[in-house]
Biotite code that builds the C-alpha atoms (Angstrom):
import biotite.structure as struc

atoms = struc.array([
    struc.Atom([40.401, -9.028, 116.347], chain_id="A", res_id=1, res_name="UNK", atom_name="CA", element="C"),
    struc.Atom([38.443, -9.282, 112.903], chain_id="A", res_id=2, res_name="UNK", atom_name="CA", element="C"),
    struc.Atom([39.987, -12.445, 111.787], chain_id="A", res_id=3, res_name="UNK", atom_name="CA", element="C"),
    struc.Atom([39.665, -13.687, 114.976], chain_id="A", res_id=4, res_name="UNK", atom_name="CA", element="C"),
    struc.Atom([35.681, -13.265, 114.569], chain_id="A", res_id=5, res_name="UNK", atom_name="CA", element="C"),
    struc.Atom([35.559, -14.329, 111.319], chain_id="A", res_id=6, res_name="UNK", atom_name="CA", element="C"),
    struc.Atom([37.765, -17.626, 112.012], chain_id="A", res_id=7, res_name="UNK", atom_name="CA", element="C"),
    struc.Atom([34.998, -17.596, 115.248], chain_id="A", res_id=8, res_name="UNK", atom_name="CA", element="C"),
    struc.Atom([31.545, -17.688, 112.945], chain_id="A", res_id=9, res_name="UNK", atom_name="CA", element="C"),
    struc.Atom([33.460, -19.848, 110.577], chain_id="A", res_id=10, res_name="UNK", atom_name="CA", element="C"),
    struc.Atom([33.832, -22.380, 113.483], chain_id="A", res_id=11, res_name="UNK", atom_name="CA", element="C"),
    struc.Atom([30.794, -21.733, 115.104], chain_id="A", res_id=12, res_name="UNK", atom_name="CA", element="C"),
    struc.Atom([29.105, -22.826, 111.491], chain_id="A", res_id=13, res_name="UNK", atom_name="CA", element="C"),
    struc.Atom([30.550, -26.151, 111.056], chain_id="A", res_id=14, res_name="UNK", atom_name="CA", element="C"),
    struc.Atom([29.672, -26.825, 114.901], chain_id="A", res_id=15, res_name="UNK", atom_name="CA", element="C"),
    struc.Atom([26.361, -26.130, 114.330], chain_id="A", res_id=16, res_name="UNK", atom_name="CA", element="C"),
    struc.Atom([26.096, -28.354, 111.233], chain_id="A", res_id=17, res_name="UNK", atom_name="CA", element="C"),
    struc.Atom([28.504, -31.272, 112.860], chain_id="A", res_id=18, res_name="UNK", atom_name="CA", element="C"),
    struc.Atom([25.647, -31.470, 115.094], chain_id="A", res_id=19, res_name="UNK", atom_name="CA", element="C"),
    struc.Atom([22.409, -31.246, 113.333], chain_id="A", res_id=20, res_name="UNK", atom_name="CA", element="C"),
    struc.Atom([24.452, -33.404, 110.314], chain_id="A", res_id=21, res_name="UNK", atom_name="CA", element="C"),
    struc.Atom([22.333, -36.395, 110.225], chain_id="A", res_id=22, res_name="UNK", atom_name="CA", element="C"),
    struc.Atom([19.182, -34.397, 110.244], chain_id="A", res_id=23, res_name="UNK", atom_name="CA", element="C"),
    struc.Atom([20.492, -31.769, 107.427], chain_id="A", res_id=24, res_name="UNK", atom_name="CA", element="C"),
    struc.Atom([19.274, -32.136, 103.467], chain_id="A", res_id=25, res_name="UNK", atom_name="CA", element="C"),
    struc.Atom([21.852, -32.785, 101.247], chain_id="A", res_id=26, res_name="UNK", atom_name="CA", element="C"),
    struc.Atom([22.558, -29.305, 100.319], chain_id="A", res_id=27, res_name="UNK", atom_name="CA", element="C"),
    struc.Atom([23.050, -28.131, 103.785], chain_id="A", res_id=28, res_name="UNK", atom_name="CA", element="C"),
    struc.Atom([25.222, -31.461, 104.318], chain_id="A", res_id=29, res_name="UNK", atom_name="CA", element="C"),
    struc.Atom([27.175, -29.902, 101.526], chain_id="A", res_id=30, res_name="UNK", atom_name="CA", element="C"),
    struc.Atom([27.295, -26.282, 103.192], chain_id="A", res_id=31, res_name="UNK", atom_name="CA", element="C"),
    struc.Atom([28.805, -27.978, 106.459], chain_id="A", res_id=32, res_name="UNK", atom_name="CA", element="C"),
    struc.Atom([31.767, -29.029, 104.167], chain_id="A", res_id=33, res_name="UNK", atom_name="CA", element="C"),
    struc.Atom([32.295, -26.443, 102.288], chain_id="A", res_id=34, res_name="UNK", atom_name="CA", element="C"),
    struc.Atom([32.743, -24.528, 106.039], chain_id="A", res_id=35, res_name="UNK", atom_name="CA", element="C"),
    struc.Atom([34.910, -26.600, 106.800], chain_id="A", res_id=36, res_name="UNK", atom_name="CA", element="C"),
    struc.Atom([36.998, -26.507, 103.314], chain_id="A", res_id=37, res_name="UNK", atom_name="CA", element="C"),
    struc.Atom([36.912, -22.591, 103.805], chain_id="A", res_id=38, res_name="UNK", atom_name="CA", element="C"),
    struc.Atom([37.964, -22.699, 107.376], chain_id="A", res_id=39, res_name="UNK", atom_name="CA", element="C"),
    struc.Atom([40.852, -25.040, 106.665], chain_id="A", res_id=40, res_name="UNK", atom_name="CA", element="C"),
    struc.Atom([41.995, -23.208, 103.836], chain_id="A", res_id=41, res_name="UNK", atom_name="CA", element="C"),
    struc.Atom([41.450, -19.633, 105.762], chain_id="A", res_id=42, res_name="UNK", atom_name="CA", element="C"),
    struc.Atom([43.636, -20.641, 108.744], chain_id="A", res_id=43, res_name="UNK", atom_name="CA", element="C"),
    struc.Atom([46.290, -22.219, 106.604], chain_id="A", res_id=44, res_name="UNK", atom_name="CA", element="C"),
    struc.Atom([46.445, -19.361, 104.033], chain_id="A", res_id=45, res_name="UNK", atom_name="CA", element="C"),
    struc.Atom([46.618, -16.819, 107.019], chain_id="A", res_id=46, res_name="UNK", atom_name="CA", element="C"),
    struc.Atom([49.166, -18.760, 109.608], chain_id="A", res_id=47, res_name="UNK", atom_name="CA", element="C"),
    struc.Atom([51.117, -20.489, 107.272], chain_id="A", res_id=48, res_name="UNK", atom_name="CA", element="C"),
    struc.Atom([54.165, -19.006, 105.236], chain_id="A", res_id=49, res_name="UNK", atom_name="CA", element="C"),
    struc.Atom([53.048, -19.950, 102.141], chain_id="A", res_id=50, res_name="UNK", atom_name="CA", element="C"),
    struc.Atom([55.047, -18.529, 99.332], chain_id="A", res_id=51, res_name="UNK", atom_name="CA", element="C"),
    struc.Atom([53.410, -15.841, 97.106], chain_id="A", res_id=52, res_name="UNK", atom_name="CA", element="C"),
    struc.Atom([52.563, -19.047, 94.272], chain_id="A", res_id=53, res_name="UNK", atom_name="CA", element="C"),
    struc.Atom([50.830, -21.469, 96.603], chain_id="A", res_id=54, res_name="UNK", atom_name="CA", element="C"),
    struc.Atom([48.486, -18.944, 98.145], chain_id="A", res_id=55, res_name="UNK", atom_name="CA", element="C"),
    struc.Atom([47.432, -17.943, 94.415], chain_id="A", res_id=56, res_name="UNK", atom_name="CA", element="C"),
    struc.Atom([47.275, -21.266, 93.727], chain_id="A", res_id=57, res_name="UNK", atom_name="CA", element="C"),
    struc.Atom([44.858, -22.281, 96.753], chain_id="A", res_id=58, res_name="UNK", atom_name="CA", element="C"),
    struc.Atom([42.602, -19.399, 96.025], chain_id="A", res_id=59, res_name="UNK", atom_name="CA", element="C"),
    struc.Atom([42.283, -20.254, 92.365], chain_id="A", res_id=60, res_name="UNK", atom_name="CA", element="C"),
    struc.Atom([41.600, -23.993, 93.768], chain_id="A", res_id=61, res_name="UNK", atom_name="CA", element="C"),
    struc.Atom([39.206, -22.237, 96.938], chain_id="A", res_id=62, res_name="UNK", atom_name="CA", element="C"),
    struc.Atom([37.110, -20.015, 94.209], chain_id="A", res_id=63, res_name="UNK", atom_name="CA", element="C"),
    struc.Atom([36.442, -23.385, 91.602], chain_id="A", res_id=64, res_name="UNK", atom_name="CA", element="C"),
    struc.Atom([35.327, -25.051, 94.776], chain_id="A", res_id=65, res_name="UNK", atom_name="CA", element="C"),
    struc.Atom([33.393, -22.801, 96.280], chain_id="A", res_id=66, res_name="UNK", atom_name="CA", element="C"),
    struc.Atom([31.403, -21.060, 93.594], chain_id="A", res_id=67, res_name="UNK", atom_name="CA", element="C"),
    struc.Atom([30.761, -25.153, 91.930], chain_id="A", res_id=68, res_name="UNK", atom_name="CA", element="C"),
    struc.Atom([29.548, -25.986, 95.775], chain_id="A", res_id=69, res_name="UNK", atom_name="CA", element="C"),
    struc.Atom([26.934, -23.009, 96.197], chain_id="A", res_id=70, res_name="UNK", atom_name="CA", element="C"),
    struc.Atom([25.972, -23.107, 92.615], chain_id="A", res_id=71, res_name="UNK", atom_name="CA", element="C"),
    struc.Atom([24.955, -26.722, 93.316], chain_id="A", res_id=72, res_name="UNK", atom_name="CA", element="C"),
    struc.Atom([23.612, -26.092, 96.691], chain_id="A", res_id=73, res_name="UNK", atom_name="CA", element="C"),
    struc.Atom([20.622, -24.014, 95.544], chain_id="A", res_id=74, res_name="UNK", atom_name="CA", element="C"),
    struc.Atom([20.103, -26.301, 92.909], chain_id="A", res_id=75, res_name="UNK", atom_name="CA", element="C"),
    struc.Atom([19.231, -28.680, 95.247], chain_id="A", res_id=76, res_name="UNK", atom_name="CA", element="C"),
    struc.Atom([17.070, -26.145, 97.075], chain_id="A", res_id=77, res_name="UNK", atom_name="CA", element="C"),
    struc.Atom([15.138, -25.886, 93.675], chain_id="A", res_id=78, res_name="UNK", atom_name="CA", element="C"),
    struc.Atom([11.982, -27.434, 93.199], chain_id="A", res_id=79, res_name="UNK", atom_name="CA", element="C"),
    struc.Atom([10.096, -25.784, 90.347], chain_id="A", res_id=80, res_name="UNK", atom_name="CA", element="C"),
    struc.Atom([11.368, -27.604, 86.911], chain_id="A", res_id=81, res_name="UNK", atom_name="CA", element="C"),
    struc.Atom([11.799, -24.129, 84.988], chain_id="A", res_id=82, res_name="UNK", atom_name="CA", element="C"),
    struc.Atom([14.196, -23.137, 87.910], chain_id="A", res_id=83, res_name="UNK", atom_name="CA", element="C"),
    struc.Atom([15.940, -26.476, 87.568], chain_id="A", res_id=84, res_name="UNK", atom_name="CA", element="C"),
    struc.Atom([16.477, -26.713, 84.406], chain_id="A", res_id=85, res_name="UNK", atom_name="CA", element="C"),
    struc.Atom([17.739, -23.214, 84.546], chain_id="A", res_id=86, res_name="UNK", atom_name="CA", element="C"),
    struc.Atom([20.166, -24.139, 87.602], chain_id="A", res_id=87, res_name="UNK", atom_name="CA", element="C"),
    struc.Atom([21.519, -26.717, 85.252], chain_id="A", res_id=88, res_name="UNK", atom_name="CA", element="C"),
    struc.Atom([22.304, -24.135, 82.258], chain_id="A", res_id=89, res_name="UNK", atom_name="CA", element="C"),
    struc.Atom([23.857, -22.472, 85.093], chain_id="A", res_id=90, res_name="UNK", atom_name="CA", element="C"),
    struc.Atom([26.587, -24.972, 86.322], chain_id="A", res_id=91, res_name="UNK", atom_name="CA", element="C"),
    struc.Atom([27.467, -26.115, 83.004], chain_id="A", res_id=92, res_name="UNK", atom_name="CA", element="C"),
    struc.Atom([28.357, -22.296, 82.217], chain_id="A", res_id=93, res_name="UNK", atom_name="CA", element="C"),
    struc.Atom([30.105, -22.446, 85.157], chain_id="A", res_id=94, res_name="UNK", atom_name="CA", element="C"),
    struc.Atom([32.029, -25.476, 85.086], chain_id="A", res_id=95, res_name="UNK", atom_name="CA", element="C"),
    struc.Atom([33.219, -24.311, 80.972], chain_id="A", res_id=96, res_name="UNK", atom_name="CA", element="C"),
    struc.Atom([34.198, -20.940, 81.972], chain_id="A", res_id=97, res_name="UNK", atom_name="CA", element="C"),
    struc.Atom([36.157, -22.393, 84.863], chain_id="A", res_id=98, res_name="UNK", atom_name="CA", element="C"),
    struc.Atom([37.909, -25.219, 82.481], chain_id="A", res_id=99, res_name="UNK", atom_name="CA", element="C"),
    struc.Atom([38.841, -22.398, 80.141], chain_id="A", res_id=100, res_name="UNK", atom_name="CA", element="C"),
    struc.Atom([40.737, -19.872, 83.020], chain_id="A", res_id=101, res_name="UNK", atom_name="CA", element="C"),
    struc.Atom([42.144, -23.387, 84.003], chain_id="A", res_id=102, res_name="UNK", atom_name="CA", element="C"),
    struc.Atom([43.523, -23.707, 80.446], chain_id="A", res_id=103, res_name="UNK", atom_name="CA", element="C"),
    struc.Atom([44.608, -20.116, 80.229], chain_id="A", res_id=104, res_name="UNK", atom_name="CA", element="C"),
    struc.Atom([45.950, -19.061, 83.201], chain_id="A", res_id=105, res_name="UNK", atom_name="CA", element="C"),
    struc.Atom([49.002, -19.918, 85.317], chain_id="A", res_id=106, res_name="UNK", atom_name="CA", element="C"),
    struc.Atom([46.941, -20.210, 88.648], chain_id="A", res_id=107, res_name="UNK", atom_name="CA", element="C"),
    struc.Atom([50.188, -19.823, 90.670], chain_id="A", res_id=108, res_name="UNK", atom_name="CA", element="C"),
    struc.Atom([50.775, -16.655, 89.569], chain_id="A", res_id=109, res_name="UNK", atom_name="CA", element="C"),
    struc.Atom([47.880, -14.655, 89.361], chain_id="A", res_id=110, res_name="UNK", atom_name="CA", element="C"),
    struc.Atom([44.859, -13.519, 92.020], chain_id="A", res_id=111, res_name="UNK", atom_name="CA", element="C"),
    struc.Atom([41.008, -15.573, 90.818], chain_id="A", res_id=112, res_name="UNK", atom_name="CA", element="C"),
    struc.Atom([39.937, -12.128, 89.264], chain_id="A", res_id=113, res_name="UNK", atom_name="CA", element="C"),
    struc.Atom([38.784, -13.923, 86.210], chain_id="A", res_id=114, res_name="UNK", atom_name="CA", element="C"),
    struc.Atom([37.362, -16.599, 87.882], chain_id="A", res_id=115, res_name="UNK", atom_name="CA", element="C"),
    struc.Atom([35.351, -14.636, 90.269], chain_id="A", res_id=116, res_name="UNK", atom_name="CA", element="C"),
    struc.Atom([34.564, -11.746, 87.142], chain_id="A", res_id=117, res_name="UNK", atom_name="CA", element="C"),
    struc.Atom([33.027, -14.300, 85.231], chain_id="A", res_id=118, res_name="UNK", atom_name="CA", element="C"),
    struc.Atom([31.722, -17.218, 87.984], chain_id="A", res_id=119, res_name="UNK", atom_name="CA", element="C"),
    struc.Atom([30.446, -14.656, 90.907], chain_id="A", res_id=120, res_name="UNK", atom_name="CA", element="C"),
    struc.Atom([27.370, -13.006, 88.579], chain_id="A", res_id=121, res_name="UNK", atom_name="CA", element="C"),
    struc.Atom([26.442, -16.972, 87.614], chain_id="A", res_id=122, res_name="UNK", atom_name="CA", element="C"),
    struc.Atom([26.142, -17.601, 91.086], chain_id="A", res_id=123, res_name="UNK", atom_name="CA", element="C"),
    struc.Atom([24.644, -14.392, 91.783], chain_id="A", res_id=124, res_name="UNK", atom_name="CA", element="C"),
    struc.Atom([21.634, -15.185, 88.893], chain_id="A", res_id=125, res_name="UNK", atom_name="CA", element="C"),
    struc.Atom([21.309, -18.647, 90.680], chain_id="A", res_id=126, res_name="UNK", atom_name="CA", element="C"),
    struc.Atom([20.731, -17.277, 94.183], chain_id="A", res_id=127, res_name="UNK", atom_name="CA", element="C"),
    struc.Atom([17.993, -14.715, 92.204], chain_id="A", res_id=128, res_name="UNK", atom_name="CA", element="C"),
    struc.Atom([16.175, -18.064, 90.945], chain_id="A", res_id=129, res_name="UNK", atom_name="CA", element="C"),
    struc.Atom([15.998, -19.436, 94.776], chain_id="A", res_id=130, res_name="UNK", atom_name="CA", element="C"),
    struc.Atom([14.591, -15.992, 95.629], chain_id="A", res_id=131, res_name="UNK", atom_name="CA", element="C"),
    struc.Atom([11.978, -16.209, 93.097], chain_id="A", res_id=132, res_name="UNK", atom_name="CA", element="C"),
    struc.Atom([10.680, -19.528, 94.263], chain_id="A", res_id=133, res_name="UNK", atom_name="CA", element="C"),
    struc.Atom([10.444, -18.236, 97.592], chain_id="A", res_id=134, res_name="UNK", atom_name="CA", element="C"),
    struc.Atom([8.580, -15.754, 97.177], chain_id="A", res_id=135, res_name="UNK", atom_name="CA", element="C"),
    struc.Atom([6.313, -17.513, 94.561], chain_id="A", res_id=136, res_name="UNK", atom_name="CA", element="C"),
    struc.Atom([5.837, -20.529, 97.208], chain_id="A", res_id=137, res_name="UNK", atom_name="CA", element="C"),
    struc.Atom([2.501, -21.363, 98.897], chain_id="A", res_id=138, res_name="UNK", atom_name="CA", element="C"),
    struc.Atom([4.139, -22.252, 102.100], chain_id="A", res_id=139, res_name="UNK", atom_name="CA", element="C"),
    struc.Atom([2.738, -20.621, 105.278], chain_id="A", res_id=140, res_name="UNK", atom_name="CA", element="C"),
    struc.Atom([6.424, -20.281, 107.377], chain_id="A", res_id=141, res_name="UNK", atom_name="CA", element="C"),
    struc.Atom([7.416, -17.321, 107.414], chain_id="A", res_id=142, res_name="UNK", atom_name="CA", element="C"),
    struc.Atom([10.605, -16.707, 105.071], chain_id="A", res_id=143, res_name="UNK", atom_name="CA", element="C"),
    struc.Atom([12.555, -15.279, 108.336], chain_id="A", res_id=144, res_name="UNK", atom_name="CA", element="C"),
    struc.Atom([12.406, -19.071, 109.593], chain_id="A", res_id=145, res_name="UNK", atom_name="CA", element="C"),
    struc.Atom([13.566, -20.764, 106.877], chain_id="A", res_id=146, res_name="UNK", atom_name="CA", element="C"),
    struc.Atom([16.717, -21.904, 105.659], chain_id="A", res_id=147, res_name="UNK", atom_name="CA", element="C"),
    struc.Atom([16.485, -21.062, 102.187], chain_id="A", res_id=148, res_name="UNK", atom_name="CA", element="C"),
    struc.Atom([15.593, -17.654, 102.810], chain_id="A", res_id=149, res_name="UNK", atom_name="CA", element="C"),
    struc.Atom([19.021, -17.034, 104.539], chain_id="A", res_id=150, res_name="UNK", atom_name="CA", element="C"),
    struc.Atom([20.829, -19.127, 102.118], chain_id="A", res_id=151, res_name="UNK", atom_name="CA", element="C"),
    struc.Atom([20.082, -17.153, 99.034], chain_id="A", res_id=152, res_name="UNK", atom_name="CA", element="C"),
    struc.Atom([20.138, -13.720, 101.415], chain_id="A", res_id=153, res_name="UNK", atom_name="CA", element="C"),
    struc.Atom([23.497, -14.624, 102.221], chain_id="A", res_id=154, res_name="UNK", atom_name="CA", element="C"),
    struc.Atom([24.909, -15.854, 98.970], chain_id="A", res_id=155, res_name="UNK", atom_name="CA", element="C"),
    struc.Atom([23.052, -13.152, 97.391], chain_id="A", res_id=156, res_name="UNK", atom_name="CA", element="C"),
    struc.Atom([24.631, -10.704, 99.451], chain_id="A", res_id=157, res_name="UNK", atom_name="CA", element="C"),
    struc.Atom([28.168, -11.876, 99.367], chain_id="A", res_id=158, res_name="UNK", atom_name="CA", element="C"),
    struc.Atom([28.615, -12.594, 95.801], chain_id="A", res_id=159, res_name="UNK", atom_name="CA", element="C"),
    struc.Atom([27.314, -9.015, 95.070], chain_id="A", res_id=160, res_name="UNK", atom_name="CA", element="C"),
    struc.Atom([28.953, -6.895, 97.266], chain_id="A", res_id=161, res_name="UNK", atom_name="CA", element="C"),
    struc.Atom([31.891, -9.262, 97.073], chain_id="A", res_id=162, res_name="UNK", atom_name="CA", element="C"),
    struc.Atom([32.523, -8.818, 93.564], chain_id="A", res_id=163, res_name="UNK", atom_name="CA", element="C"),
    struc.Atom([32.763, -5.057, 93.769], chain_id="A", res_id=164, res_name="UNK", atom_name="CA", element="C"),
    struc.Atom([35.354, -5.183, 96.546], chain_id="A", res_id=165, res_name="UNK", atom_name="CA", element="C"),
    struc.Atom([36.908, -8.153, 94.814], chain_id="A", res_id=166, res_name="UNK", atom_name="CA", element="C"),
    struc.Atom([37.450, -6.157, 91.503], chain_id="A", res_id=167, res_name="UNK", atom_name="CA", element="C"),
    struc.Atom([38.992, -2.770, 93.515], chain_id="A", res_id=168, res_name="UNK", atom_name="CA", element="C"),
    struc.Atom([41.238, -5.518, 95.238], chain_id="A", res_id=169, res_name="UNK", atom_name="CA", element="C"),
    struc.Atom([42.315, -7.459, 92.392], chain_id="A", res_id=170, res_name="UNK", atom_name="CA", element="C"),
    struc.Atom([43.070, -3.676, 90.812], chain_id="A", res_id=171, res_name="UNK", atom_name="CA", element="C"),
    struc.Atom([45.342, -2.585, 93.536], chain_id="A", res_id=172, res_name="UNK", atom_name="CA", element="C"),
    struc.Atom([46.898, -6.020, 93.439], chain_id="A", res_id=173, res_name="UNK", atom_name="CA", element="C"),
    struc.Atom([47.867, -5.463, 89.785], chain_id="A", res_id=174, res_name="UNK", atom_name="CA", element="C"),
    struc.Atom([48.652, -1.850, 90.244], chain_id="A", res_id=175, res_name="UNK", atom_name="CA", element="C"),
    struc.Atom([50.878, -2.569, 93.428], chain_id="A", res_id=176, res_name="UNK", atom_name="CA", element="C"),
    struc.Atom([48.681, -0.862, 95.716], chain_id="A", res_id=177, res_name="UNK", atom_name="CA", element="C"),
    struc.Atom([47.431, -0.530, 99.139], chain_id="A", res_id=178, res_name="UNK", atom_name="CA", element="C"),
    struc.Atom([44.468, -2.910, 99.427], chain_id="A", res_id=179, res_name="UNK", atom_name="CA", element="C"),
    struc.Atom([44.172, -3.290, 102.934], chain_id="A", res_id=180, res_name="UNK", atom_name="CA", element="C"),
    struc.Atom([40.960, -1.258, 103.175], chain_id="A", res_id=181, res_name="UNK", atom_name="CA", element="C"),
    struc.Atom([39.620, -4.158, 100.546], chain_id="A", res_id=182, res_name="UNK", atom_name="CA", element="C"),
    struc.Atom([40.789, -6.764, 102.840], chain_id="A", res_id=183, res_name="UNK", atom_name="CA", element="C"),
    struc.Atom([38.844, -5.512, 105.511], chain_id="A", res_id=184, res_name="UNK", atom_name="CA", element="C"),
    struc.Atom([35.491, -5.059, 103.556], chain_id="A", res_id=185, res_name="UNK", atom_name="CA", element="C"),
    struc.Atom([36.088, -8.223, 102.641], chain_id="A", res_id=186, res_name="UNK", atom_name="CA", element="C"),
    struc.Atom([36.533, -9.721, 106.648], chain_id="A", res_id=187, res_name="UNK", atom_name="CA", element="C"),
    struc.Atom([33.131, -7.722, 107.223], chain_id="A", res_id=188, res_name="UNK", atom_name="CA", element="C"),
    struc.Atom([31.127, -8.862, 104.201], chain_id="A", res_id=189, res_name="UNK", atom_name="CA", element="C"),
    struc.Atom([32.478, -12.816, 104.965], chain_id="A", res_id=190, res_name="UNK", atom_name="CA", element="C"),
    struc.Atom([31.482, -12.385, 108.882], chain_id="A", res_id=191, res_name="UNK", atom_name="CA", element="C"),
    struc.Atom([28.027, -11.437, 107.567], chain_id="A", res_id=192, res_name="UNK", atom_name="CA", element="C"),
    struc.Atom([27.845, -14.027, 104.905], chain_id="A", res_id=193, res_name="UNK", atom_name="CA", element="C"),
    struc.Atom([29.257, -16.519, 106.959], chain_id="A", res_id=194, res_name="UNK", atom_name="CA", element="C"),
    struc.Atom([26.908, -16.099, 110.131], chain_id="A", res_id=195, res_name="UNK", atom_name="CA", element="C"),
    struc.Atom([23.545, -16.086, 107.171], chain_id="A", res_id=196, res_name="UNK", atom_name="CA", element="C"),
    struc.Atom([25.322, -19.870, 106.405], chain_id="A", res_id=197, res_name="UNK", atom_name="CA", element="C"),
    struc.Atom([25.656, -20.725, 110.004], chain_id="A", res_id=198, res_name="UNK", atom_name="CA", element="C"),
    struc.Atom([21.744, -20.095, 110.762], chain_id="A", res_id=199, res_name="UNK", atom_name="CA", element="C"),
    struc.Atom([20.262, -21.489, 107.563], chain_id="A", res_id=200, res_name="UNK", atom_name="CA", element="C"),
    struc.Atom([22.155, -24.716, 108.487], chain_id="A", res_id=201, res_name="UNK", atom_name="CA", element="C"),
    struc.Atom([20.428, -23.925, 111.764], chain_id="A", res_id=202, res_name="UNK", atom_name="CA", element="C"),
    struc.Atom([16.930, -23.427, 110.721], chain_id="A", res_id=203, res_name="UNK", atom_name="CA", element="C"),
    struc.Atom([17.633, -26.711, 108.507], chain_id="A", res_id=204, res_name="UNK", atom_name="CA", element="C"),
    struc.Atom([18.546, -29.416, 111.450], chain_id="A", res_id=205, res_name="UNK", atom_name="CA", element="C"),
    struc.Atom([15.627, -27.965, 112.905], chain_id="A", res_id=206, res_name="UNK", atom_name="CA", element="C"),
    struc.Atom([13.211, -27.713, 110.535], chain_id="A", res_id=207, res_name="UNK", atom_name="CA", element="C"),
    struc.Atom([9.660, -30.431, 111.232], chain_id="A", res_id=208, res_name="UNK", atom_name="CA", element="C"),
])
């Protein structure tokens, strides 16, 4: 019943932004895909008898992706030069670190724990700069109604909580533990994060 919500919202997001596409900034165009990416690759992982090395090796691929994507999402959303130029720091951290796990690892073997140790609090700092412009702007809407409010709630969110239950999962993983508990969180937090996507991308194609 949980994946079949989660698999739900993820659908429901892209539907949403399939329809509001031409209207959508750039950075929400880029959200629609990368709902789409995540839905492809959620299905696939969880219908498809993958063997043990593909599925680590689509996460590894799904985490690179998906951290690069947000990360250059809310740059995008940035408007402040400080913030920017900060946001660009950012990515380039993010794009070395990523280059050297790509280097180091064997990405069909192992879980992304070091990618999403080291890429997660980089996103996490980026999402804080979009906060701070927000609440430093001069612009009357109320931050409830607009889309950048529940894009760096929701990525906030996510990459925060998700990198605590990401850690305790890649632990049991390593340890040959039960991690279903993990897995669950995990559904929850993503059904949250997920929905906060879906309505920014709302907000967005409907924005003046």
């Amino acid at each position: 019943m949980i994946s079949f919500i989660y698999h739900a919202v993820l659908i429901t997001g892209i539907l949403v932004g399939i329809f509001h596409f031409k209207k959508l900034s750039i950075a929400f165009k880029m959200l629609t895909v990368v709902l789409l990416y995540t839905t492809i690759h959620e299905i696939s992982i969880h219908n498809l008898n993958f063997s043990i090395e593909l599925n680590y090796l689509l996460y590894n691929i799904y985490a690179i992706f998906s951290c690069l994507t947000y990360l250059l999402v809310i740059r995008f959303q940035l408007q402040e030069r400080k913030f920017q130029i900060i946001s660009n720091w950012l990515i380039i951290l993010a794009v070395f670190v990523d280059v050297l796990i790509l280097l180091g690892s064997d990405l069909r073997h192992n879980f992304p724990s070091r990618i999403i140790a080291f890429t997660f609090p980089i996103v996490i700092l980026s999402s804080i700069l979009l906060f701070w412009q927000l609440l430093n702007s001069n612009i009357e809407t109320k931050l409830a109604k607009r889309s950048s409010f529940w894009l760096a709630t929701g990525i906030l969110i996510y990459h925060s909580i998700g990198y605590a239950i990401l850690g305790l999962f890649s632990y049991a993983l390593e340890l040959n533990l039960n991690y279903g508990v993990e897995a669950q969180l995990m559904f929850y937090i993503s059904i949250i994060f997920y929905s906060m996507i879906g309505y920014s991308i709302y907000l967005n194609g409907n924005r003046e």
